[in-house]
C-alpha positions as CSV (number, residue, x, y, z in Angstrom):
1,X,-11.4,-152.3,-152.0
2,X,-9.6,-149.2,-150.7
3,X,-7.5,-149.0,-147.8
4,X,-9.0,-146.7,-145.1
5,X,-5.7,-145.0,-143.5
6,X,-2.9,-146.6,-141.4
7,X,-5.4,-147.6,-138.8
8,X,-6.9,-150.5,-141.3
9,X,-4.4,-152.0,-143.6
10,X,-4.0,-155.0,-141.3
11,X,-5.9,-156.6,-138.1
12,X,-2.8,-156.7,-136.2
13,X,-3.9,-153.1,-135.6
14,X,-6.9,-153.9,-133.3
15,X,-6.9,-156.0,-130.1
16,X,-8.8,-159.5,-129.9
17,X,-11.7,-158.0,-129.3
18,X,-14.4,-156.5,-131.9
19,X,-14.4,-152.6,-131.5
20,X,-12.0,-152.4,-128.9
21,X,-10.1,-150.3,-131.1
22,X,-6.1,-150.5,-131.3
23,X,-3.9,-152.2,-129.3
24,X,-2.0,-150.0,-126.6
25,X,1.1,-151.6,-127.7
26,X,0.5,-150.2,-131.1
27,X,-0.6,-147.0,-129.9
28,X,2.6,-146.8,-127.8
29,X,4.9,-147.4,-131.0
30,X,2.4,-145.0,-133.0
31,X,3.1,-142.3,-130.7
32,X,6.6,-143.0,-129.6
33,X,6.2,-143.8,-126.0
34,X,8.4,-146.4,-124.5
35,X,7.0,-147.3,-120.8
36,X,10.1,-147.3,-118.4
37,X,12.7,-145.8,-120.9
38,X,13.9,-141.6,-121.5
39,X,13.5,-140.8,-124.9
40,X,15.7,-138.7,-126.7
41,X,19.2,-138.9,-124.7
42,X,20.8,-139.9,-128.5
43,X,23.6,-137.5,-128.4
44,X,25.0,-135.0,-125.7
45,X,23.4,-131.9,-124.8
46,X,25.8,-128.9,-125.1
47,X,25.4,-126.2,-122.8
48,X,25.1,-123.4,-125.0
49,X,22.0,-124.8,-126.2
50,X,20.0,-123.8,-123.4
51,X,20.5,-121.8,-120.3
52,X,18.6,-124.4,-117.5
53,X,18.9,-128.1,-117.7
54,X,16.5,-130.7,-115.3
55,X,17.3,-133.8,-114.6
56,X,16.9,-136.9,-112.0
57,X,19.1,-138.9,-110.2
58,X,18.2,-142.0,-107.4
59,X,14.9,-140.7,-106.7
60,X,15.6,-136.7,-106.9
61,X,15.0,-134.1,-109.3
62,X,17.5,-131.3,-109.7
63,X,17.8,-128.4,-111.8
64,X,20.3,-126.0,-112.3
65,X,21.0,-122.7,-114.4
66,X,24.4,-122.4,-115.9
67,X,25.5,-125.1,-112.8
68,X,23.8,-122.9,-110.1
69,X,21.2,-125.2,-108.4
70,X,17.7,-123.8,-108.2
71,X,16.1,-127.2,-107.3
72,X,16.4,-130.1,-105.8
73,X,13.6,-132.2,-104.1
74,X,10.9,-134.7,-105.1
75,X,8.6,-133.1,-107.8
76,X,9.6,-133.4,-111.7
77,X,6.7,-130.7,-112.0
78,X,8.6,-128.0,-109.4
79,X,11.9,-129.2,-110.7
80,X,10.8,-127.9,-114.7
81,X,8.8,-124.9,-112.8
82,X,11.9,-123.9,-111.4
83,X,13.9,-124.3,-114.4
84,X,11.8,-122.1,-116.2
85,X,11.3,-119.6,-113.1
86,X,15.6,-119.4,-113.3
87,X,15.7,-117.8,-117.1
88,X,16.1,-113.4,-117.2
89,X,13.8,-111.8,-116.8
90,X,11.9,-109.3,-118.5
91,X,13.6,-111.2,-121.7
92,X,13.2,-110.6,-125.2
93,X,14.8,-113.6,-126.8
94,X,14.3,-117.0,-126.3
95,X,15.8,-119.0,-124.0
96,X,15.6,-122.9,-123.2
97,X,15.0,-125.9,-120.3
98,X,16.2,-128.9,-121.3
99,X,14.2,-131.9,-119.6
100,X,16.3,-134.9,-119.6
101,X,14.7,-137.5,-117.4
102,X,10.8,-139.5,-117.6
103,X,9.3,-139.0,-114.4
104,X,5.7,-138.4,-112.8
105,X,3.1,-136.0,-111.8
106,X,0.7,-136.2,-109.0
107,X,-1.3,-137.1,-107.3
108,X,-2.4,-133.6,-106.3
109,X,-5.5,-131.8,-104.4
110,X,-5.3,-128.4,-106.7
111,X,-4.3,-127.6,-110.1
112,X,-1.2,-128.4,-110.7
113,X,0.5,-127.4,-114.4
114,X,4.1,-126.4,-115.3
115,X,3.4,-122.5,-116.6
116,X,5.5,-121.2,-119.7
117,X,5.8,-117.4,-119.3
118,X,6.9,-115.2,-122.7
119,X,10.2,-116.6,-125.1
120,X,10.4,-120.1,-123.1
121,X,11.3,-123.3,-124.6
122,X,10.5,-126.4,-123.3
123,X,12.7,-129.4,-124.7
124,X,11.6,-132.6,-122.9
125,X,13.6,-135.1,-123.5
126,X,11.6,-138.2,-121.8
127,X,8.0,-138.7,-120.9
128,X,5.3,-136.9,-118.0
129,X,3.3,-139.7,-116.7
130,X,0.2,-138.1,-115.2
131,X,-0.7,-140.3,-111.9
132,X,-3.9,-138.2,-110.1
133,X,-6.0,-139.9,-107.9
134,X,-8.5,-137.8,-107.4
135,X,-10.3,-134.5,-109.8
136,X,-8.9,-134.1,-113.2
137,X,-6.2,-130.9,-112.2
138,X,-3.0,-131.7,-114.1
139,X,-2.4,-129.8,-116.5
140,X,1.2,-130.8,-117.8
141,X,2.0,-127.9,-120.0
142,X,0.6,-124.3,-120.0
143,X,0.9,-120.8,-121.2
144,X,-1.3,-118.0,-120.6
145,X,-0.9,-114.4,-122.1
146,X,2.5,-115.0,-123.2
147,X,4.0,-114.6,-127.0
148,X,6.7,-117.1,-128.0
149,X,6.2,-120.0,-126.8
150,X,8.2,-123.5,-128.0
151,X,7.8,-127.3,-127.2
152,X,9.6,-128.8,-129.9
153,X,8.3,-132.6,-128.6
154,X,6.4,-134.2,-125.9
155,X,5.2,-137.3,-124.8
156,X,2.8,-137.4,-122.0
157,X,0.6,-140.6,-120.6
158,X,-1.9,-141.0,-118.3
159,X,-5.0,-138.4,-116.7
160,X,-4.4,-134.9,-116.9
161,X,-7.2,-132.6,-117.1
162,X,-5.2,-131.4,-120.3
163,X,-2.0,-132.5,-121.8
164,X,-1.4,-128.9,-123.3
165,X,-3.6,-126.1,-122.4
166,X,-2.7,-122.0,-124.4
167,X,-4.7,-119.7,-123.5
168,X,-4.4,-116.0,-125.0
169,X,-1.5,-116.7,-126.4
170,X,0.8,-115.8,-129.4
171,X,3.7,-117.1,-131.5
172,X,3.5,-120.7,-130.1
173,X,4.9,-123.5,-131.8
174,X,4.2,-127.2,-130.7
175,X,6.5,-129.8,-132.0
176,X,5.6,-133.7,-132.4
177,X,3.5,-134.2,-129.5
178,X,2.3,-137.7,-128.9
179,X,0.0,-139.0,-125.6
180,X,-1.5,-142.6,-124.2
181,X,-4.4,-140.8,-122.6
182,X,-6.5,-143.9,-121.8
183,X,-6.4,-144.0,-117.9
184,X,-8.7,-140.4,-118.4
185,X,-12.2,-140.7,-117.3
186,X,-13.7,-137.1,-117.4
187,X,-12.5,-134.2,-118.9
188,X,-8.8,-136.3,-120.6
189,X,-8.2,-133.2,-123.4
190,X,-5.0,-133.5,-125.5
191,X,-4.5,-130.1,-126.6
192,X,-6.5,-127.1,-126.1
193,X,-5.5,-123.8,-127.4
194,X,-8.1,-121.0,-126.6
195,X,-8.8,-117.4,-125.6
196,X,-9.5,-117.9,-121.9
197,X,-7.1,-115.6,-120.8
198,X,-8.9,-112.7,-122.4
199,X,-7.4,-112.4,-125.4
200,X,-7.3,-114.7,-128.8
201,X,-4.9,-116.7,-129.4
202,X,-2.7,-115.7,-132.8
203,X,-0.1,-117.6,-134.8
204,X,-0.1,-120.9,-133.6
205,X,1.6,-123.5,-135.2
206,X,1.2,-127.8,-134.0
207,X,3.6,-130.0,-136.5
208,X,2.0,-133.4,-135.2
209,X,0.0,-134.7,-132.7
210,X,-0.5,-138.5,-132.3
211,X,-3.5,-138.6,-129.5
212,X,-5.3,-142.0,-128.1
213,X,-7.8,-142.4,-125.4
214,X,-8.8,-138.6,-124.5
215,X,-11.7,-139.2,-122.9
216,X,-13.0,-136.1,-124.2
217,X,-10.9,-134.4,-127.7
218,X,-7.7,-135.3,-128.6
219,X,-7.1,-131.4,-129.8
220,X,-9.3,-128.6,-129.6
221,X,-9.0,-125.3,-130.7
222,X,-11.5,-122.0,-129.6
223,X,-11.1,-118.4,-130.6
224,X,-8.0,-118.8,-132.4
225,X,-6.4,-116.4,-135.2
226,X,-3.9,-118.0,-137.4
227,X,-3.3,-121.7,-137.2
228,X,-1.4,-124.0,-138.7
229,X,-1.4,-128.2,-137.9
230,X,0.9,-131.0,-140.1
231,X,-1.2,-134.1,-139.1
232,X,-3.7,-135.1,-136.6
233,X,-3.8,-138.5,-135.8
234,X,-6.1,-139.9,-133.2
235,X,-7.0,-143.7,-131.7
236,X,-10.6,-143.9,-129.3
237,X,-11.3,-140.6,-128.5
238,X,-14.4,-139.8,-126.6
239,X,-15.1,-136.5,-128.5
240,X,-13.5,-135.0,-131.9
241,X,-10.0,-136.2,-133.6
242,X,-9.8,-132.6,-134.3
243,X,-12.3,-129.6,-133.2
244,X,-12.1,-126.1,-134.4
245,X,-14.4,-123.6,-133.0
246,X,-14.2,-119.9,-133.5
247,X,-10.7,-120.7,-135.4
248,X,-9.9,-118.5,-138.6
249,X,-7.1,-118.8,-141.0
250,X,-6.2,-122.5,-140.6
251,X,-4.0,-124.6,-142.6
252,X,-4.7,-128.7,-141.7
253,X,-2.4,-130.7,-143.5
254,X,-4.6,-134.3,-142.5
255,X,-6.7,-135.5,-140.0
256,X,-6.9,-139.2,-139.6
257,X,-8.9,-140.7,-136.5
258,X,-10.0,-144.5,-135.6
259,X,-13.2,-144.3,-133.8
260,X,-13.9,-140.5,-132.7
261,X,-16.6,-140.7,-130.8
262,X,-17.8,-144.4,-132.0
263,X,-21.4,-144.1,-131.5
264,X,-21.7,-140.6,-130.9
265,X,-22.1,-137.2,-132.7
266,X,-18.7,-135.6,-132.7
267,X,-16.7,-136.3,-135.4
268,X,-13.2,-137.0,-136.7
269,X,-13.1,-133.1,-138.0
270,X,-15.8,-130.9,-137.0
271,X,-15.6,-127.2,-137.4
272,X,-18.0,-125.3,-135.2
273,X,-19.6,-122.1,-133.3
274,X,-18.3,-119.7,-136.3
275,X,-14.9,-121.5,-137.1
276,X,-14.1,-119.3,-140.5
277,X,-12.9,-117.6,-143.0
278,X,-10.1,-119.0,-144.8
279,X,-10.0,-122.6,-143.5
280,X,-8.0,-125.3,-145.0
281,X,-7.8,-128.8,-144.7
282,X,-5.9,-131.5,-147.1
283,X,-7.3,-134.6,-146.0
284,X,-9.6,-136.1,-144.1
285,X,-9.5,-139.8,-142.9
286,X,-12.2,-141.2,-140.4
287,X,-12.8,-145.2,-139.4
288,X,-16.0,-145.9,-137.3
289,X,-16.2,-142.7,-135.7
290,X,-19.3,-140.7,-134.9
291,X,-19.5,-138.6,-137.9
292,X,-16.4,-137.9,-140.3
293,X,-16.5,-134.2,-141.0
294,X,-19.3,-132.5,-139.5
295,X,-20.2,-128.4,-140.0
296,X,-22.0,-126.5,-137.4
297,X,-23.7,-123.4,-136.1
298,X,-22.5,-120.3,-138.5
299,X,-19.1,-121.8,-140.0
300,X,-18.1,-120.3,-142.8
301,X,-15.2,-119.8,-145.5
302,X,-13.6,-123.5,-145.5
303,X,-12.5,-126.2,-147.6
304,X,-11.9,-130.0,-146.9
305,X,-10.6,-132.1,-149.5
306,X,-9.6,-135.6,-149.9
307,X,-12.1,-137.3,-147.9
308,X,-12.2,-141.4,-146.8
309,X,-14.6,-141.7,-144.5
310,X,-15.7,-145.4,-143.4
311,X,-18.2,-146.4,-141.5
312,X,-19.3,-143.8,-139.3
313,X,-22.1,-144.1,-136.4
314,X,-23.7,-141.0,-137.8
315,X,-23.5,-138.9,-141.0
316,X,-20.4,-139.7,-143.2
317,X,-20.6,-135.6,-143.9
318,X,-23.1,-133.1,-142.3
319,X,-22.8,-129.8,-143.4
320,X,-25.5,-127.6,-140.7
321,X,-25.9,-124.1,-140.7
322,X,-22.8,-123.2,-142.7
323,X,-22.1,-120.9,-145.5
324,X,-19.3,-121.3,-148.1
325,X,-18.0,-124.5,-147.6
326,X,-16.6,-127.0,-150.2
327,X,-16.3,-130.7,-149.6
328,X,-13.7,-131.9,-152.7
329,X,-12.8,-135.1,-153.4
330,X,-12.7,-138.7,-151.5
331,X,-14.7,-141.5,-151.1
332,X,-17.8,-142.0,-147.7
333,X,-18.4,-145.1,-147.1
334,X,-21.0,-147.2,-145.1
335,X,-22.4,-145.1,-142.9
336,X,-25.5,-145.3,-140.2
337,X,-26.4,-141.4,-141.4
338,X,-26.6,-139.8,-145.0
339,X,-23.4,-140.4,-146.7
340,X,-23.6,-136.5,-147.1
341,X,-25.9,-134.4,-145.5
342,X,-26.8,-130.5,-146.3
343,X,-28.7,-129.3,-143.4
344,X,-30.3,-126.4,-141.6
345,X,-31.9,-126.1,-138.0
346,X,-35.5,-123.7,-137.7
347,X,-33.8,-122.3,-134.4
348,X,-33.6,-119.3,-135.5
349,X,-30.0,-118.9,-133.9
350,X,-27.8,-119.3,-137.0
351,X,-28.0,-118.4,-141.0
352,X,-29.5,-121.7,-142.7
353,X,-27.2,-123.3,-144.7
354,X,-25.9,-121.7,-148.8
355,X,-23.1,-121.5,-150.9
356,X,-22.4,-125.1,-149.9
357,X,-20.7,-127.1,-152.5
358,X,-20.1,-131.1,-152.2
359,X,-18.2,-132.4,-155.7
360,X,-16.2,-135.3,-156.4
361,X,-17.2,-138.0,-153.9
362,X,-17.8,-141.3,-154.5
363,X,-20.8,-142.0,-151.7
364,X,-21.5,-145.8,-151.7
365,X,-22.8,-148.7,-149.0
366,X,-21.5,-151.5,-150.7
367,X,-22.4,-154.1,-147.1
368,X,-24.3,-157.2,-147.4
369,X,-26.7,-155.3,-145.5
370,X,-26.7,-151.6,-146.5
371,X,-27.7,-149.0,-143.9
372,X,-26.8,-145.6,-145.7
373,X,-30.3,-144.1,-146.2
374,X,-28.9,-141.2,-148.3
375,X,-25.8,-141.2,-150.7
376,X,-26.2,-137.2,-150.8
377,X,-29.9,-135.2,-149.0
378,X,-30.1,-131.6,-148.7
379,X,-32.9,-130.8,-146.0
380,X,-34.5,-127.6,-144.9
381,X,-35.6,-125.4,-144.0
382,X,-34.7,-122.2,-145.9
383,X,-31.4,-124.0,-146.9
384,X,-30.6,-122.4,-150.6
385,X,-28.1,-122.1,-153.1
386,X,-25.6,-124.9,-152.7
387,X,-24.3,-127.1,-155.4
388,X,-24.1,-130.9,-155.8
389,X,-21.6,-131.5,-158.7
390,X,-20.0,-134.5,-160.0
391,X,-20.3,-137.3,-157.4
392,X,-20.8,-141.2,-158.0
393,X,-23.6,-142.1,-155.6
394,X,-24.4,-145.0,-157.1
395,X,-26.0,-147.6,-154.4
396,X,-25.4,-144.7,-152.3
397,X,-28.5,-145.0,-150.0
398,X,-31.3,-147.6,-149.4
399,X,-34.0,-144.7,-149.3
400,X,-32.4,-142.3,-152.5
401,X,-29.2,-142.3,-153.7
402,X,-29.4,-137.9,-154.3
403,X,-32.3,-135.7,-153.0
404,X,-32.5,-131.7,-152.6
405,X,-34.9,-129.5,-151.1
406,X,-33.9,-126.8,-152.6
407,X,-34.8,-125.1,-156.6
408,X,-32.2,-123.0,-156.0
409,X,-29.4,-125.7,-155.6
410,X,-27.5,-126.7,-158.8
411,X,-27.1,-130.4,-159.5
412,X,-25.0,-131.2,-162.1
413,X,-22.3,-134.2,-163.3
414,X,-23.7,-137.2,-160.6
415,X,-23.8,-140.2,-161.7
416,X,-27.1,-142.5,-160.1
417,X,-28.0,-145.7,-161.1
């Protein structure tokens, strides 16, 4: 039997108790987060490598720029802010904080966030622990309106409101970012990059991010222009592993999330509210999350390949209201849903689903007691002009193993029992 990602190739990776998900210890390893330790001190820091450095010392955080002082006082968030606030202005060129220490933010009474103007890098060297007590208003790290942004790694645990929030921005480039977020309880976002600021957000590039216990998404994307991710990996999120709406020309290396959403709808990819053209994504890996790849409300212009998708509460695959989109390659596997489901809604708000092609999946429910009513159903109405081509759906569904609604869609290559 296939292995289903990192997050089931021993139980060692869950805790004693069934569905509980991963350890935290795990998690912690997974992510790189070492309670009580700095991370990254290997090695000095030379001073022509950045123009501000932060630091603390017995209790104090200081920062200086070029050894003037510009802080010192009890806040690691007003010691970065004022690290940042110290670099020229009106700059053109990029210039650098260095965080060394761990430390804390919050509790607070009003939104709280450290705020990255234009060509500002963050290098954080240890790890924000978010303590609030109260509404969900820290925001660790933000930008809004400004081009050139860098934070080449981060590690953040506890409740902000979001770890990372960009809005409006452009040229932003996000290192390996990893973060425990399982003390959230509301809103607990990873990342969210988005146009609220008035503008959308343009060339924006996240090299990893390794994101357990949002409450809500582990990384969320909305009006976005030019996006490219290395890998997504998630542990017990409460909504999607990754989320794209409105998002075109994205490049996804692989998305691999351990219960997104167990029991829900969201999924461990979901692209949604027009999220296309020219969408990309190399591999898809889903364990006991709501749905595994799920396509909503106008999408259009994207490819997902490489699929394992196990168990899901939902649909292994639903594909609603979308245009041009292939599904390539994988296996779905025991789900509550359809294996694969081509769909459209009589709403009236969005184009019913065409030019939808699903090929080269194996779609089986091999349990003792199968539950997969569908290996692969298209459903109506108006949905037209897809393609179903060379899938094994063999004991794919209790109900039918391969059904269309549509004369129009081509079904060709599948193998049935």
């Amino acid at each position: 039997m296939p292995e289903h990602g990192i997050h089931r190739t021993t139980d060692s990776n869950r805790t004693s108790t069934p569905g509980a998900g991963v350890s935290r210890r795990h998690v912690l390893a997974t992510i790189g987060v070492s309670t009580g330790t700095t991370l990254g001190l290997i090695g000095s820091v030379r001073a022509d490598d950045h123009e501000a450095t932060v630091w603390e010392d017995g209790g104090t955080w200081y920062a200086d720029n070029a050894g003037d002082p510009v802080y010192d006082g009890p806040s690691m968030r007003a010691a970065i802010q004022a690290g940042v606030d110290s670099l020229s202005d009106g700059r053109t060129g990029m210039e650098t904080v260095v965080v060394m220490d761990s430390g804390t933010f919050g509790p607070t009474d009003s939104l709280e966030a450290v705020d990255l103007p234009s060509y500002t890098e963050l290098d954080l060297r240890g790890t924000i622990y978010v303590e609030d007590t109260g509404e969900d208003l820290v925001v660790p790290i933000r930008a809004r309106s400004a081009e050139s942004i860098a934070v080449p790694g981060l590690q953040i645990e506890g409740n902000p409101r979001y770890g990372v929030w960009i809005q409006s921005c452009s040229d932003v480039f996000l290192g390996q970012i990893g973060m425990d977020l399982s003390e959230t309880t509301d809103l607990g976002l990873g990342i969210r990059i988005d146009d609220a600021d008035g503008g959308r957000s343009t060339n924006v590039t996240l090299e990893s991010a390794t994101i357990a216990g949002s409450a809500h998404h582990a990384v969320e994307t909305y009006g976005v222009d030019g996006l490219d991710i290395g890998t997504v990996e998630t542990f017990d999120t409460g909504g999607c592993g990754l989320l794209l709406n409105d998002t075109a020309d994205a490049t996804v290396d692989s998305v691999d999330a351990f219960r997104a959403d167990a029991g829900g709808g969201y999924a461990a990819f979901r692209f949604a509210n027009g999220a296309g053209p020219n969408i990309h994504v190399g591999e898809v890996t889903s364990v006991e999350s709501g749905r595994g790849v799920f396509g909503v409300s106008g999408s259009h212009g994207v490819t997902v390949e490489n699929l394992d998708v196990y168990e899901s509460s939902q649909h292994g695959v639903l594909i609603q209201d979308c245009q041009d989109v292939l599904v390539d390659g994988g296996l779905v596997r025991n789900n509550g849903a359809e294996g694969v489901r081509i769909d459209s809604r009589d709403d009236g708000e969005h184009h019913p689903a065409e030019d939808v092609t699903v090929q080269n999946l194996r779609v089986v429910d091999d349990r003792d007691d199968p539950q997969q009513p569908y290996g692969i159903r298209e459903t109506g109405p108006d949905t037209s002009d897809n393609e179903i081509l060379d899938n094994d759906v063999r004991d794919g569904g209790t109900t039918a193993e391969l059904e269309v609604y549509s004369s129009s869609t081509v079904v060709d290559g599948n193998i049935t029992s």
